[in-house]
TIMI-2910 file (N, C-alpha, C, CB; in pm, 1 decimal, decimal comma, always signed):
<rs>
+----------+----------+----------+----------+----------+----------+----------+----------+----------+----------+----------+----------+------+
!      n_x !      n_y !      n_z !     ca_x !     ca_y !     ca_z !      c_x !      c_y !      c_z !     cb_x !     cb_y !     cb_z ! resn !
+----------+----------+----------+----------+----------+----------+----------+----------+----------+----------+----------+----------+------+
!    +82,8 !   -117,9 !     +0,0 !     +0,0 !     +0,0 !     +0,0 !    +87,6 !   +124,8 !     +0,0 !    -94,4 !     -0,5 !   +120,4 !  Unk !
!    +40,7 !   +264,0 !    -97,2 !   +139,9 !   +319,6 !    -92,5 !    +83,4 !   +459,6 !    +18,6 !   +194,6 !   +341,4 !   -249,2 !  Unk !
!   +191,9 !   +497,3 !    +89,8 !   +153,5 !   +582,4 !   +202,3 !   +111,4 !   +765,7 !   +162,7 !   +294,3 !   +568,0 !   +307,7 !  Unk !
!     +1,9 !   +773,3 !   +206,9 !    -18,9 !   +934,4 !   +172,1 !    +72,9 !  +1072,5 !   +232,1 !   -164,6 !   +962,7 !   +223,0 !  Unk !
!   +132,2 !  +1125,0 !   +163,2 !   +185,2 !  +1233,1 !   +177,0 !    +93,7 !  +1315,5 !   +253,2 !   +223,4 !  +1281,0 !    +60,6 !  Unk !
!   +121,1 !  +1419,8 !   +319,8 !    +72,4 !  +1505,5 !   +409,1 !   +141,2 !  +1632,6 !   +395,3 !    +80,6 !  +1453,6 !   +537,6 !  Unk !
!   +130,3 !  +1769,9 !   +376,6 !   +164,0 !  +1902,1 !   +361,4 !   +131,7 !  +1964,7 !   +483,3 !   +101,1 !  +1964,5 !   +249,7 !  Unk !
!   +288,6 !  +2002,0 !   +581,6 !   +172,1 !  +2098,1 !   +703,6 !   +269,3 !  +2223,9 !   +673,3 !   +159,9 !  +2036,2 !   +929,2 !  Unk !
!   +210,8 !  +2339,1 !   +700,2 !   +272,5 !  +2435,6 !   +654,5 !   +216,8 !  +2550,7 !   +788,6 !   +231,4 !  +2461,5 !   +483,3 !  Unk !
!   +340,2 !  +2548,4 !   +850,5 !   +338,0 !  +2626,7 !  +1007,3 !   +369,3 !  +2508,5 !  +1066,2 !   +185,0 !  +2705,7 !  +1077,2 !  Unk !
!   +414,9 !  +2369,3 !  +1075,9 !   +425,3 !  +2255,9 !  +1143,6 !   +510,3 !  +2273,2 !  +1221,7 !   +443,6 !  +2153,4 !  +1082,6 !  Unk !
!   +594,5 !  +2380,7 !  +1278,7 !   +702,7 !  +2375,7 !  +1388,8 !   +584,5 !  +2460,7 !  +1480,8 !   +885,2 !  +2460,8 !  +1351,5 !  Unk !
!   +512,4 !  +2490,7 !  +1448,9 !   +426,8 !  +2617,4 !  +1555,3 !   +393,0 !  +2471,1 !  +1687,8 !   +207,8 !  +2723,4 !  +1446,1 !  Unk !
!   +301,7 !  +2546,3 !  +1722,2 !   +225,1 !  +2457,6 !  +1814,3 !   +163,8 !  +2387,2 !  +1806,8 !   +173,2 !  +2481,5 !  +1871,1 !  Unk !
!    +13,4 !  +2424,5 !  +1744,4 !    -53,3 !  +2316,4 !  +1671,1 !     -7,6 !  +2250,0 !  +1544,5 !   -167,4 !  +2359,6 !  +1643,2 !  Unk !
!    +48,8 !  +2298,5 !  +1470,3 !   +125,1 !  +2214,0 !  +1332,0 !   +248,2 !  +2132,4 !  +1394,9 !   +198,6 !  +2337,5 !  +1195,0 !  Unk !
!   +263,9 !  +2133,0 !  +1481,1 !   +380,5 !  +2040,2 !  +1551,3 !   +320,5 !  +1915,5 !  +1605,9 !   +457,8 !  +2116,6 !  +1678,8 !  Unk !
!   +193,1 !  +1952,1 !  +1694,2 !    +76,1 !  +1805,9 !  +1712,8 !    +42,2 !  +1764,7 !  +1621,8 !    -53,9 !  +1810,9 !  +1773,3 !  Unk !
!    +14,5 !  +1834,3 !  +1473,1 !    -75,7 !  +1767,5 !  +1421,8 !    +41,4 !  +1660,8 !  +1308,4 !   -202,6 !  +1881,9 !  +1352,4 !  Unk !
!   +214,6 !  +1708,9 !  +1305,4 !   +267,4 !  +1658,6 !  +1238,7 !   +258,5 !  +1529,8 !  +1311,2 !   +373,6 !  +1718,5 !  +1203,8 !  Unk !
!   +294,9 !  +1533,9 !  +1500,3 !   +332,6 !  +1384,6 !  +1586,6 !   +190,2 !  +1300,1 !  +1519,7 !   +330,3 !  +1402,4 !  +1814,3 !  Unk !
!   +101,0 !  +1329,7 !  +1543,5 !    -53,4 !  +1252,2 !  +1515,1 !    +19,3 !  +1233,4 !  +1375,0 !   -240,5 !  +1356,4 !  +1525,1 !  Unk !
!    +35,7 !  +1277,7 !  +1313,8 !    +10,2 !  +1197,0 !  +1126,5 !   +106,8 !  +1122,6 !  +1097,3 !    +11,0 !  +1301,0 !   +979,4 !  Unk !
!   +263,6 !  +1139,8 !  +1166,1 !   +363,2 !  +1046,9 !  +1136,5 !   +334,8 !   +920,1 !  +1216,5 !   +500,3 !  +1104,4 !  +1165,5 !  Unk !
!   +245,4 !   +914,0 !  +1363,7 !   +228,9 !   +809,0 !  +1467,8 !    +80,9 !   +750,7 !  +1370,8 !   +205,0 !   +880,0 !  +1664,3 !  Unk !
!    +71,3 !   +779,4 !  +1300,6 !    -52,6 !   +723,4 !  +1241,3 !    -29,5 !   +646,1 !  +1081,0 !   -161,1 !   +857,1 !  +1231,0 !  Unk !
!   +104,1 !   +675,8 !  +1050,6 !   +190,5 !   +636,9 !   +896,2 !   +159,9 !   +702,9 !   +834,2 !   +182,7 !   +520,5 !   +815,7 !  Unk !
!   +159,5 !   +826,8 !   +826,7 !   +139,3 !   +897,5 !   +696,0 !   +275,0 !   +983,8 !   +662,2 !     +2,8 !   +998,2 !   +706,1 !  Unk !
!   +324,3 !  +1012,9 !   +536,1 !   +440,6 !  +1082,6 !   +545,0 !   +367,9 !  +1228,7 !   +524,6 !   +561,8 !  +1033,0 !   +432,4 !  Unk !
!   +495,9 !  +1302,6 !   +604,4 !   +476,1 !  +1420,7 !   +638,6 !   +593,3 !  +1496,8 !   +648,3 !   +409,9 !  +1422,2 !   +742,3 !  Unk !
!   +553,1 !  +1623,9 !   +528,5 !   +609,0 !  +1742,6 !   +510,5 !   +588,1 !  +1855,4 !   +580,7 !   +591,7 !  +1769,8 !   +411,2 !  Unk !
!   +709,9 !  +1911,2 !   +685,0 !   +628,0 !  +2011,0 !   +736,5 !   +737,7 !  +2128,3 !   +666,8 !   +597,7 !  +2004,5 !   +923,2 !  Unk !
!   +645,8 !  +2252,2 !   +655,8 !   +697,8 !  +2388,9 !   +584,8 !   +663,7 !  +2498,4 !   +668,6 !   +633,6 !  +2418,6 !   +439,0 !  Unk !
!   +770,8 !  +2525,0 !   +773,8 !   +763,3 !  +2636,7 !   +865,9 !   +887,7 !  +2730,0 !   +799,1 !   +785,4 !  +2585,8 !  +1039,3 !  Unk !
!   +858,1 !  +2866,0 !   +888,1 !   +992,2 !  +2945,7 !   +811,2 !  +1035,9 !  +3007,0 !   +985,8 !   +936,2 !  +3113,9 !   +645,5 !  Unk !
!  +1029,0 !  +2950,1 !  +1082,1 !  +1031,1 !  +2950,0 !  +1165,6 !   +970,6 !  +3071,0 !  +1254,6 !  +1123,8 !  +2915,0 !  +1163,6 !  Unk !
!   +941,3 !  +3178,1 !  +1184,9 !   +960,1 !  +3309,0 !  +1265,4 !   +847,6 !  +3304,2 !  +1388,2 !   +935,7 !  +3452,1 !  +1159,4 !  Unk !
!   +733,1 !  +3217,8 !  +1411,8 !   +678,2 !  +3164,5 !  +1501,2 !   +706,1 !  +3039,3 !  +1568,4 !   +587,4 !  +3165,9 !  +1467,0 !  Unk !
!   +742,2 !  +2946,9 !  +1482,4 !   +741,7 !  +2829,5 !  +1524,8 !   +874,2 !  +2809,5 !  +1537,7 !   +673,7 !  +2740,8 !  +1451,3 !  Unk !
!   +887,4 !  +2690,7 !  +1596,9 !  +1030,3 !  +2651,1 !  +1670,9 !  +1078,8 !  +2499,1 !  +1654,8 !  +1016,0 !  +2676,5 !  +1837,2 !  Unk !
!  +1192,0 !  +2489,8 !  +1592,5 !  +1236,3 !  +2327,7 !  +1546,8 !  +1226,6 !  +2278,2 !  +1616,4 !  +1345,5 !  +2277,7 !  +1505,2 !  Unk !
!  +1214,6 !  +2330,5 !  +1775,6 !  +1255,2 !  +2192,0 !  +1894,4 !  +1121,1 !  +2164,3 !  +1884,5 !  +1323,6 !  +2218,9 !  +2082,1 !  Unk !
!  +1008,8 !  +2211,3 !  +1844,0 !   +909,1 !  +2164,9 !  +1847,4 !   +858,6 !  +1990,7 !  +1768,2 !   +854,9 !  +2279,8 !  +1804,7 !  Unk !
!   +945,3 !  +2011,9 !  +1673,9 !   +979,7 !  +1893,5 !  +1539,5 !  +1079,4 !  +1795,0 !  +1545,9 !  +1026,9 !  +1958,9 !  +1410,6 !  Unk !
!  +1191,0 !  +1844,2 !  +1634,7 !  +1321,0 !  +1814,4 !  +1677,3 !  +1297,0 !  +1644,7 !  +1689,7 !  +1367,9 !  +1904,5 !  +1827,5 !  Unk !
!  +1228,6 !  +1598,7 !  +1767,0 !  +1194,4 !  +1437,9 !  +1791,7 !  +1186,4 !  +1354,0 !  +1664,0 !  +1047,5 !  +1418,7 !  +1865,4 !  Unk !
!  +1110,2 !  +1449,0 !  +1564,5 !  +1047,8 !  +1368,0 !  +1455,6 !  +1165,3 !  +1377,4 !  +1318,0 !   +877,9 !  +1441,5 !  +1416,0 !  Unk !
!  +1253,7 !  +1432,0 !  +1373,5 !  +1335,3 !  +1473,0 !  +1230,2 !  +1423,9 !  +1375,7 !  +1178,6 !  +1427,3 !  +1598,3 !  +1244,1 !  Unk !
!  +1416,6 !  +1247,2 !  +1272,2 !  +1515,0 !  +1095,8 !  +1216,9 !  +1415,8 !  +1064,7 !  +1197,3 !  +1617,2 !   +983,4 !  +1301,4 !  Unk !
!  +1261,5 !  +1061,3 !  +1213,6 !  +1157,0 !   +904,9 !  +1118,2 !  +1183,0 !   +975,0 !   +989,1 !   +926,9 !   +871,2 !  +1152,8 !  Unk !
!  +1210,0 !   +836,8 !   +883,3 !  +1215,6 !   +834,1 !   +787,2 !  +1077,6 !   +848,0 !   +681,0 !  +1284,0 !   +744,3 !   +791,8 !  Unk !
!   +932,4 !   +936,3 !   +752,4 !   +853,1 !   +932,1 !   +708,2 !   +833,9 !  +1142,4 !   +699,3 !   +764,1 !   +815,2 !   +785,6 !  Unk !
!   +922,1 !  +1183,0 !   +770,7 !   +911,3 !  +1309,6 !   +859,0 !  +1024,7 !  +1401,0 !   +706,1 !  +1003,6 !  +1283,3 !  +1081,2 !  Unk !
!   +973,7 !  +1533,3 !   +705,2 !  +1090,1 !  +1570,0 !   +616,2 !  +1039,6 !  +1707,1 !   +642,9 !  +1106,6 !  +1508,5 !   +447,4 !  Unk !
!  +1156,1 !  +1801,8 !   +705,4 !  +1127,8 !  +2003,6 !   +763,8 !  +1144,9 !  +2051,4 !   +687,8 !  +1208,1 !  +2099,1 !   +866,0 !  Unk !
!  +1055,2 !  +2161,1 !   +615,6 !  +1189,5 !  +2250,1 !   +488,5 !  +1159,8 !  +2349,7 !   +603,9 !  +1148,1 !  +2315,0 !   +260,5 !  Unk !
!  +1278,0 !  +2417,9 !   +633,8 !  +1285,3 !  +2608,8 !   +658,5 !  +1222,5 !  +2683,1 !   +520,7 !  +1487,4 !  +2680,2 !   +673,9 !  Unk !
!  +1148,6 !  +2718,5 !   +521,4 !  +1106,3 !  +2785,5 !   +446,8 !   +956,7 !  +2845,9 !   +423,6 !  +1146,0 !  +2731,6 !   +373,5 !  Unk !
!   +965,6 !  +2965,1 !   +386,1 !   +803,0 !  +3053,8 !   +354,5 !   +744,4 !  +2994,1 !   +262,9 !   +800,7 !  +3212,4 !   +299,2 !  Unk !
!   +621,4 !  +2938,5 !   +296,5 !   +550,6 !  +2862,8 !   +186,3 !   +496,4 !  +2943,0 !   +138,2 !   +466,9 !  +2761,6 !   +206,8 !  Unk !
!   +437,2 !  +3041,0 !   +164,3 !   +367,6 !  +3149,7 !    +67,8 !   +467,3 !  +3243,0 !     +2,2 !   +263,4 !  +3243,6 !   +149,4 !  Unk !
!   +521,0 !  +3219,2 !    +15,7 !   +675,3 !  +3287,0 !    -68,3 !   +740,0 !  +3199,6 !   -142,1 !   +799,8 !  +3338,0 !    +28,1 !  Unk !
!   +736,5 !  +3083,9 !   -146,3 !   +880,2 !  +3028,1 !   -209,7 !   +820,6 !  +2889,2 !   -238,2 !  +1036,1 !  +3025,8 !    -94,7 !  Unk !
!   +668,5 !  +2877,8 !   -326,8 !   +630,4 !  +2716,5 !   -340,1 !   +730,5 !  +2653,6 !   -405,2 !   +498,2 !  +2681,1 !   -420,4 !  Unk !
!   +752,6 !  +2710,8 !   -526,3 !   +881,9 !  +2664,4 !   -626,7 !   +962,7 !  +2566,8 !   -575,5 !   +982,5 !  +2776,6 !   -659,7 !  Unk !
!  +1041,0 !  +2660,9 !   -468,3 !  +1167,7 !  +2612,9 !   -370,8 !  +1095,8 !  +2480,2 !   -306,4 !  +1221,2 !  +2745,8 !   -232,3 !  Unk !
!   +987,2 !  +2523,3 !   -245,6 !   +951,6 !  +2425,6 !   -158,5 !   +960,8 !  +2280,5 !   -204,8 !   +826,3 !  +2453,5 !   -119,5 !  Unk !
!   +924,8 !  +2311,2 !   -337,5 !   +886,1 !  +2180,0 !   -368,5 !  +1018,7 !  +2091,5 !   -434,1 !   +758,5 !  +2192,1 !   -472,0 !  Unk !
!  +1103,9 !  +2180,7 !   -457,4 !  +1242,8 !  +2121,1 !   -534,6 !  +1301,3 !  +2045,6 !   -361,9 !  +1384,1 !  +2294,0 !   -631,0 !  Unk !
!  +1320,9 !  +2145,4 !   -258,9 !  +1373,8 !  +2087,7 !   -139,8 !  +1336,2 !  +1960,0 !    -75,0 !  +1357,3 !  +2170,2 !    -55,2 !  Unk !
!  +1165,2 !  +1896,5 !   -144,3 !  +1116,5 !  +1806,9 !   -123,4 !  +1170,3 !  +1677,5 !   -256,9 !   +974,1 !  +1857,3 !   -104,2 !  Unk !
!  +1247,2 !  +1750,7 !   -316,5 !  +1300,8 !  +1667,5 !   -444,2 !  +1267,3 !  +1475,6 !   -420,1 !  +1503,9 !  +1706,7 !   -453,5 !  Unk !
!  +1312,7 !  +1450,0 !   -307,8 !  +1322,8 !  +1304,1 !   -276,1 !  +1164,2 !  +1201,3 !   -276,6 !  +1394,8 !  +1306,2 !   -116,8 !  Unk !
!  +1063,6 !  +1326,2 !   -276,7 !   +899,3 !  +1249,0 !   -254,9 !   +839,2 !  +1307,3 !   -377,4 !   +790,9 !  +1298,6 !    -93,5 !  Unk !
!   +737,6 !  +1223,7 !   -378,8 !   +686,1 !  +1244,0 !   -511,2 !   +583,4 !  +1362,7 !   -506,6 !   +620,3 !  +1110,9 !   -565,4 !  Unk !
!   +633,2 !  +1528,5 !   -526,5 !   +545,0 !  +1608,5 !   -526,9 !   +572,6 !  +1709,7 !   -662,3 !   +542,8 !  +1668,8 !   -389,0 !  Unk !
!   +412,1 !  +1788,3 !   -664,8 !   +407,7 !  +1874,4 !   -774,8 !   +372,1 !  +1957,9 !   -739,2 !   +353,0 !  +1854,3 !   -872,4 !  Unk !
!   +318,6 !  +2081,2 !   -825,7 !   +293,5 !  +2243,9 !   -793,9 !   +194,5 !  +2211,1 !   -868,3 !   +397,2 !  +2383,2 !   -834,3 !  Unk !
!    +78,5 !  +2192,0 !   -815,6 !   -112,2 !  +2180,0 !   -870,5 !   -119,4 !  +2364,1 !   -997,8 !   -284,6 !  +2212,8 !   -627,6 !  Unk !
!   -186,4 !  +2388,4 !  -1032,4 !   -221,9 !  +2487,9 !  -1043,4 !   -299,6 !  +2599,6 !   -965,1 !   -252,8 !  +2462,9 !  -1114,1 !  Unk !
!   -293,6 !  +2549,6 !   -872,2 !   -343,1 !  +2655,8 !   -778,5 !   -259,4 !  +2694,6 !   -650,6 !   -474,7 !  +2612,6 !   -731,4 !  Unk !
!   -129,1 !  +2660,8 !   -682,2 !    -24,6 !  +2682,9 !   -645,5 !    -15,4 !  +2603,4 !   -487,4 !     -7,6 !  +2832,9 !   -660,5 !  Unk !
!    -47,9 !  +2486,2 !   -418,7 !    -58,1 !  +2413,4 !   -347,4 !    +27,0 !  +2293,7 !   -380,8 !   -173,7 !  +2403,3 !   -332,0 !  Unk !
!    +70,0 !  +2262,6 !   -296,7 !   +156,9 !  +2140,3 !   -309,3 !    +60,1 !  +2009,9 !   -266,4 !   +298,8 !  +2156,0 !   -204,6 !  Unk !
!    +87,5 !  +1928,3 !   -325,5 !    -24,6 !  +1794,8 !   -352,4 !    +84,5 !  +1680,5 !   -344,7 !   -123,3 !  +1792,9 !   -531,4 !  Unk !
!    +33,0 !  +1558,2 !   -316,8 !   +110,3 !  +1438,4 !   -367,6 !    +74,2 !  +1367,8 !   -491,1 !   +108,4 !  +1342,1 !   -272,5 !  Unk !
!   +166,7 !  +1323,4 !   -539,4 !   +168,2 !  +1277,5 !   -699,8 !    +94,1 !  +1142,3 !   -645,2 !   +350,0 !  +1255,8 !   -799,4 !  Unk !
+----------+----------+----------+----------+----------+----------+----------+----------+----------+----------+----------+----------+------+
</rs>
């Protein structure tokens, strides 16, 4: 079975930091896209060796482009509505 990708974008904050632990403890892979200026890595810090878990630093409303090249290794695209999706 192949596992669903997940997009959290603010995932070092507070709540995007629970909601990354819930989706990786549940198998789903998960991208989180904070640019930190609220949120905080130690928040993510635990999850950053599962091999299901992957942080970009970066402004998602600024920089999908980037975002999505830094995710180079999973299978993602730039939808037309400028959202990142799984292939």
């Amino acid at each position: 079975m192949v596992k669903k990708t997940i997009v959290i974008t603010g995932g070092a904050g507070f709540i995007g930091s629970h909601l990354c632990d819930r989706l990786v403890r549940e198998g789903f892979r998960v991208i989180c896209i904070d640019n930190l200026i609220t949120g905080s890595k130690d928040n993510v810090r635990h999850l950053l060796n599962e091999k299901d878990f992957l942080f970009i630093r970066q402004d998602a409303a600024q920089n999908r482009k980037s975002a999505v090249s830094s995710a180079g290794q999973l299978p993602l695209r730039l939808t037309k509505h400028h959202t990142l999706s799984a292939q």
